[in-house]
C-alpha positions as CSV (number, residue, x, y, z in Angstrom):
1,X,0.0,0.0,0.0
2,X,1.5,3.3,-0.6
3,X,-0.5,6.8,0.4
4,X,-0.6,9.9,-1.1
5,X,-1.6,13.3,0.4
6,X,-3.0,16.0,-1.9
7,X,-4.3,13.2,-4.3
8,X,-6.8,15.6,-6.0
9,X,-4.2,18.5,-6.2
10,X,-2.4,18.9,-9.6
11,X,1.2,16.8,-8.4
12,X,-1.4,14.2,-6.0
13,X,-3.4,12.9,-8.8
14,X,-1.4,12.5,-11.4
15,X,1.0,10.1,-8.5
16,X,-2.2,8.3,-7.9
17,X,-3.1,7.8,-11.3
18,X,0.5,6.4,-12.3
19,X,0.6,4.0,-9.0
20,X,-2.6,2.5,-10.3
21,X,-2.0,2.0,-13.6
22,X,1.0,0.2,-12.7
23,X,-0.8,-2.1,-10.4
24,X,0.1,-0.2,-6.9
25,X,-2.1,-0.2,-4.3
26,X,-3.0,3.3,-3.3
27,X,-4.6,5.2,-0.3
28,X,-5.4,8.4,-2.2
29,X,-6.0,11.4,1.1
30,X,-7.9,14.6,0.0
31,X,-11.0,16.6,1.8
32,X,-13.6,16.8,-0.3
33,X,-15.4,13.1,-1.5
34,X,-17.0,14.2,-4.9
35,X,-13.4,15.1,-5.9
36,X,-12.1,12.0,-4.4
37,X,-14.8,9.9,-6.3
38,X,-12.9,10.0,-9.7
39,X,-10.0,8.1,-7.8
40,X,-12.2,5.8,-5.9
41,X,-13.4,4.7,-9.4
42,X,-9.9,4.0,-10.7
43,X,-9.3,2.0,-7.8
44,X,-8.1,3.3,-5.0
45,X,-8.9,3.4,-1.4
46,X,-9.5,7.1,-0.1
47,X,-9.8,8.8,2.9
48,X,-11.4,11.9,3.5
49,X,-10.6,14.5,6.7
50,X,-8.6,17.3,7.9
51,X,-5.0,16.9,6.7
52,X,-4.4,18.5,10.2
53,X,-5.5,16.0,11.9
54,X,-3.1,13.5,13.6
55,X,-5.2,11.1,14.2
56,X,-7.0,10.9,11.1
57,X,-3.7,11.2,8.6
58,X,-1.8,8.4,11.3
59,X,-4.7,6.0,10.0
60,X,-4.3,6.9,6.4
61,X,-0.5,6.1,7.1
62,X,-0.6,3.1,8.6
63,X,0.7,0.0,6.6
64,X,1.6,2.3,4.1
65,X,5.5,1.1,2.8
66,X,5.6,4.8,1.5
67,X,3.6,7.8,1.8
68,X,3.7,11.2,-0.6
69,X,3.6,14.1,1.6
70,X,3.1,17.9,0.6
71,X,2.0,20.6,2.4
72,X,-1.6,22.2,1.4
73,X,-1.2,25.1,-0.1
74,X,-4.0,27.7,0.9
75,X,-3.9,31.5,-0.1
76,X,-7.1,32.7,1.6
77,X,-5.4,32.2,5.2
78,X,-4.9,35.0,7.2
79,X,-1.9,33.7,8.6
80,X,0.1,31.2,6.5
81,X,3.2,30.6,8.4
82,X,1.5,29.0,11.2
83,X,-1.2,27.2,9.2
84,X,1.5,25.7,7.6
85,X,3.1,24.9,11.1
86,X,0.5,23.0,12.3
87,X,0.1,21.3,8.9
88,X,3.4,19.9,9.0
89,X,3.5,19.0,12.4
90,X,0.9,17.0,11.9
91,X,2.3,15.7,9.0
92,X,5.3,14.6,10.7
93,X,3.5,13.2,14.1
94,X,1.9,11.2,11.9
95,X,4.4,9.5,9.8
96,X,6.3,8.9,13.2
97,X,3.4,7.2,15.0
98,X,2.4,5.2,12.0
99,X,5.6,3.5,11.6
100,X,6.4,5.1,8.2
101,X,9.8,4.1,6.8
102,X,9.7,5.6,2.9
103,X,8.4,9.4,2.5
104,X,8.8,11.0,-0.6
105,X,8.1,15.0,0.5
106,X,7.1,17.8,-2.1
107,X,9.0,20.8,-1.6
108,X,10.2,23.5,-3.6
109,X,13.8,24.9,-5.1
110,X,15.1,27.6,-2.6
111,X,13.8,25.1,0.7
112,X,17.2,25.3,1.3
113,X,17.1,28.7,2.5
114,X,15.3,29.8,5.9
115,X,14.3,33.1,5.2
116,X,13.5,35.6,2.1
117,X,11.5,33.4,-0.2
118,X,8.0,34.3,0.8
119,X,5.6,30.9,0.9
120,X,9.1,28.8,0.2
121,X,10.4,29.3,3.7
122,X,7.5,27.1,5.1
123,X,9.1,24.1,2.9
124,X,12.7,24.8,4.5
125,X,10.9,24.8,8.1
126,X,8.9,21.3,7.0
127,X,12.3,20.1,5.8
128,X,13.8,20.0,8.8
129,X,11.0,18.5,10.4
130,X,11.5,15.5,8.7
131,X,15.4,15.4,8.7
132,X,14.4,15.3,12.5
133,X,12.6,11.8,12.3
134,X,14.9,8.9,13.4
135,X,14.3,5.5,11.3
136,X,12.7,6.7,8.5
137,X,14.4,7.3,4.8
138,X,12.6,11.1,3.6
139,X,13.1,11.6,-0.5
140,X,12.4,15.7,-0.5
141,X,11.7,16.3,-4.2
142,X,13.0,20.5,-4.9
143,X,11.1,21.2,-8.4
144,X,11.2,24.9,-9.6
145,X,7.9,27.3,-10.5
146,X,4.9,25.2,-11.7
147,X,4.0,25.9,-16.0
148,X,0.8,25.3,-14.6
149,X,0.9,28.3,-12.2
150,X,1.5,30.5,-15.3
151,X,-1.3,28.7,-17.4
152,X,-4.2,28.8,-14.8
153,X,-4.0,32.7,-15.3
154,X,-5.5,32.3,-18.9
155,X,-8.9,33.7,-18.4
156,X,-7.2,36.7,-16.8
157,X,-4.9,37.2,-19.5
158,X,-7.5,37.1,-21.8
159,X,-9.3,39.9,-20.0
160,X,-6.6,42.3,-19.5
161,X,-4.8,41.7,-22.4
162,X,-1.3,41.3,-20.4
163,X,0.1,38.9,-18.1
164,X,1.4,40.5,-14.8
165,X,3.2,38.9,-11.8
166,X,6.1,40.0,-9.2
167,X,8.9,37.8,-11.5
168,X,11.4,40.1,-13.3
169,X,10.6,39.9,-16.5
170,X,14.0,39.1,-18.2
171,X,14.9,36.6,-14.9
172,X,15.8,33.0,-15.8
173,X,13.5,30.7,-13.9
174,X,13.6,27.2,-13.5
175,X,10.2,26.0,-14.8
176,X,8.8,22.0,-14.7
177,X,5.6,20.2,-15.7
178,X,3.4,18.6,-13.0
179,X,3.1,16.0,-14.8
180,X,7.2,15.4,-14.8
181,X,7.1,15.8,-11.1
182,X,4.5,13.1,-10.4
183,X,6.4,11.1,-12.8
184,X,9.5,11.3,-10.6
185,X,7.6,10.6,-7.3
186,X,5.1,8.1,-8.6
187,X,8.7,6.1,-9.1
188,X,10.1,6.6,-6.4
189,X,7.4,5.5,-3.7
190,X,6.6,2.2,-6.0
191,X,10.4,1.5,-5.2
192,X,10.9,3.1,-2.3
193,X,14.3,2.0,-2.0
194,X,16.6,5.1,-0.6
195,X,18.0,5.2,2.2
196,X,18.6,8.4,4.5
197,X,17.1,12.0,3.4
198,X,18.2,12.5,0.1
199,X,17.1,15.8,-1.8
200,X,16.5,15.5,-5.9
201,X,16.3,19.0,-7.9
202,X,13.7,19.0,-10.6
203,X,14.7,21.5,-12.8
204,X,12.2,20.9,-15.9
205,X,14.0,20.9,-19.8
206,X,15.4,24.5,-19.4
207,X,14.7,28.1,-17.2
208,X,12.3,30.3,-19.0
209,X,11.8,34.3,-18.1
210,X,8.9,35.3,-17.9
211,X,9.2,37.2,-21.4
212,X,9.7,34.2,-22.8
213,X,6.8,32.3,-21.0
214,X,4.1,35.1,-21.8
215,X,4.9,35.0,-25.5
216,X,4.4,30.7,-25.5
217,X,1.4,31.5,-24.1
218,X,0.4,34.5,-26.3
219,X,1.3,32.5,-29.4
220,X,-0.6,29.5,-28.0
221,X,-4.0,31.8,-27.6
222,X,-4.3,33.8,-30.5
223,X,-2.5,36.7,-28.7
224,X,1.1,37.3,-30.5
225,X,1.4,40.8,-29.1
226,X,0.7,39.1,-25.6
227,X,3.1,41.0,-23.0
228,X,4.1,40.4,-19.4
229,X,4.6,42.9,-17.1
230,X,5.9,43.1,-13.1
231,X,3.8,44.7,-11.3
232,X,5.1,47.0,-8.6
233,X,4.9,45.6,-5.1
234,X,1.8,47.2,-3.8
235,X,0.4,46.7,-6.8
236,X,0.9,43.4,-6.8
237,X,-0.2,42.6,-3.8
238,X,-3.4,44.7,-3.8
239,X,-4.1,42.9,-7.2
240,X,-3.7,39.6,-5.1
241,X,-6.3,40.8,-2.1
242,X,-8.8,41.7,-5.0
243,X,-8.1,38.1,-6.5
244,X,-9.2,36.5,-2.8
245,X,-5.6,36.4,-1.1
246,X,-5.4,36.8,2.0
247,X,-3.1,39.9,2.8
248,X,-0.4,38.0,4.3
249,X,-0.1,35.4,1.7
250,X,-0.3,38.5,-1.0
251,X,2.7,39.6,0.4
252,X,4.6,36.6,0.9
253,X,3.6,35.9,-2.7
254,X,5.7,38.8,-3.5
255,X,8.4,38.1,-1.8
256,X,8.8,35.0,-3.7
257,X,8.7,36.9,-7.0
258,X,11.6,39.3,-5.4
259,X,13.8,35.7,-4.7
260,X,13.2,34.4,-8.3
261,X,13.7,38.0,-9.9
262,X,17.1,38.8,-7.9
263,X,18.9,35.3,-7.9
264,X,18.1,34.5,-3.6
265,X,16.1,31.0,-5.3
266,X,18.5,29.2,-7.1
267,X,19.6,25.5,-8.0
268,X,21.9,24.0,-5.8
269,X,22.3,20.9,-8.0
270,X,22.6,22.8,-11.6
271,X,21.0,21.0,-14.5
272,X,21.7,17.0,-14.8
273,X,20.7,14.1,-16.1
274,X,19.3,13.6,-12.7
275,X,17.7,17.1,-12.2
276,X,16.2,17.9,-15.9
277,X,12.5,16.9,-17.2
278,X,11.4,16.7,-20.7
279,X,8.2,18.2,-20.7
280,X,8.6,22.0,-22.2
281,X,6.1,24.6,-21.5
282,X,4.7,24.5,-24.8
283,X,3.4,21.0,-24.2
284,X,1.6,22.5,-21.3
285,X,0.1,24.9,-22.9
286,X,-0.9,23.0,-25.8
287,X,-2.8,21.0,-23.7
288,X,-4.5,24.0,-21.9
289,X,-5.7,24.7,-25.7
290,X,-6.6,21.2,-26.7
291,X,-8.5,21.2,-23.0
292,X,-10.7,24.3,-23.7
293,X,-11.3,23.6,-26.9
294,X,-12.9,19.9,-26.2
């Protein structure tokens, strides 16, 4: 049995759906049962409850010979840092009182630093969390910025006619595929054979700048002229309390874009054989196109 947390978020379903269509047996975790429904169908066993909840993730855990941990990502709280605290204490009480021995743990690049890198520094705290657990071998997968993060801002795009962010425009960003990082960790927990905390960059096929990004995705919609432009900070962040952030995690959102933009987020690793994925953006967004036009 191997369980995976988030199993209706972008990286969580895609894990799920890989494990079963390689014959795994998986306990897929989310909160909502209509979304876990699709799952259920496929074939797994789910489990539905607070992912804040010892006692409820420590049953989901149980038996498990590997789990897929992430923390849940949620803009609308009013105070992140310690949402995301008690999130991944539970997390980690959990694993330990289940008797885990294989976690694969989604993170993000820049976990390596402490401070400075807005939502990221929640990761570095959950990182060391689990470097804390005695007996149990932790995979912590570092991919960079989401192409799915700049593709769910379509409509928008559409509607203003630019695309806007806190990213420096000319910055070279790491950029990856969802679907290349559930690849990664859909292999790792059917194996589960590491040993230790290990850490594994995912890098994607090359960085992008946000430029270069926009003008994919202007191509892609019928918008050649498509331009992206960084906001100013307050500017950004007020657009970001209009858009449902809380103000807190509008400003940490920032501060992430300030990391990326000024080099404070950066690989560690540098692009491999181990680290690069070979999905490019433009695959992404051809699906987006294919998707909305079914």
């Amino acid at each position: 049995m191997i369980t995976v947390m988030g199993a209706t978020g972008q990286v969580g379903r895609q894990i799920t759906e890989r494990l079963l269509e390689a014959g795994e047996s998986v306990r897929a975790i989310g909160r909502n049962p209509r979304t876990l429904a699709a799952l259920a169908a496929a074939g797994a066993e789910t489990f539905c409850g607070d992912a804040a909840d010892v006692a409820f993730l420590t049953r989901a855990f149980r038996g498990a010979v590997a789990v897929h941990t992430l923390l849940p990502y949620d803009p609308t709280t009013p105070d992140f840092r310690a949402e995301q605290k008690r999130l991944g204490e539970a997390i980690v009480t959990a694993v330990r009182d289940a008797g885990v021995r294989h976690v694969v743990a989604l993170s993000s690049l820049g976990a390596d630093l402490p401070v400075g890198t807005g939502f990221i520094a929640s990761l570095h705290a959950q990182e060391q969390r689990l470097r804390r657990l005695t007996d149990v071998n932790v995979l912590i997968l570092r991919p960079g910025l989401f192409f799915e993060s700049i593709t769910a801002a379509v409509d928008l795009v559409r509607a203003l006619g630019i695309n806007a962010d806190a990213v420096a425009a000319d910055a070279p960003v790491p950029m990856i595929a969802t679907r290349d990082v559930a690849e990664v960790a859909a292999a790792a927990l059917a194996a589960h054979e590491w040993t230790g905390v290990q850490v594994r960059e995912l890098l994607g096929p090359s960085d992008l700048t946000y430029t270069e990004a926009t003008s994919i995705l202007g191509a892609a919609i019928g918008r050649p002229d498509l331009e992206y432009v960084r906001l100013p900070d307050a500017e950004m962040v007020e657009a970001l309390v209009q858009a449902g952030f809380s103000p807190d995690t509008a400003v940490l959102h920032v501060e992430m874009g300030r990391a990326l933009s000024d080099g404070t987020i950066v690989s560690l690793a540098g692009r491999t054989e181990a680290t690069a994925t070979p999905t490019p953006f433009e695959a992404v967004v051809a699906d987006l196109v294919q998707d909305r036009a079914a």
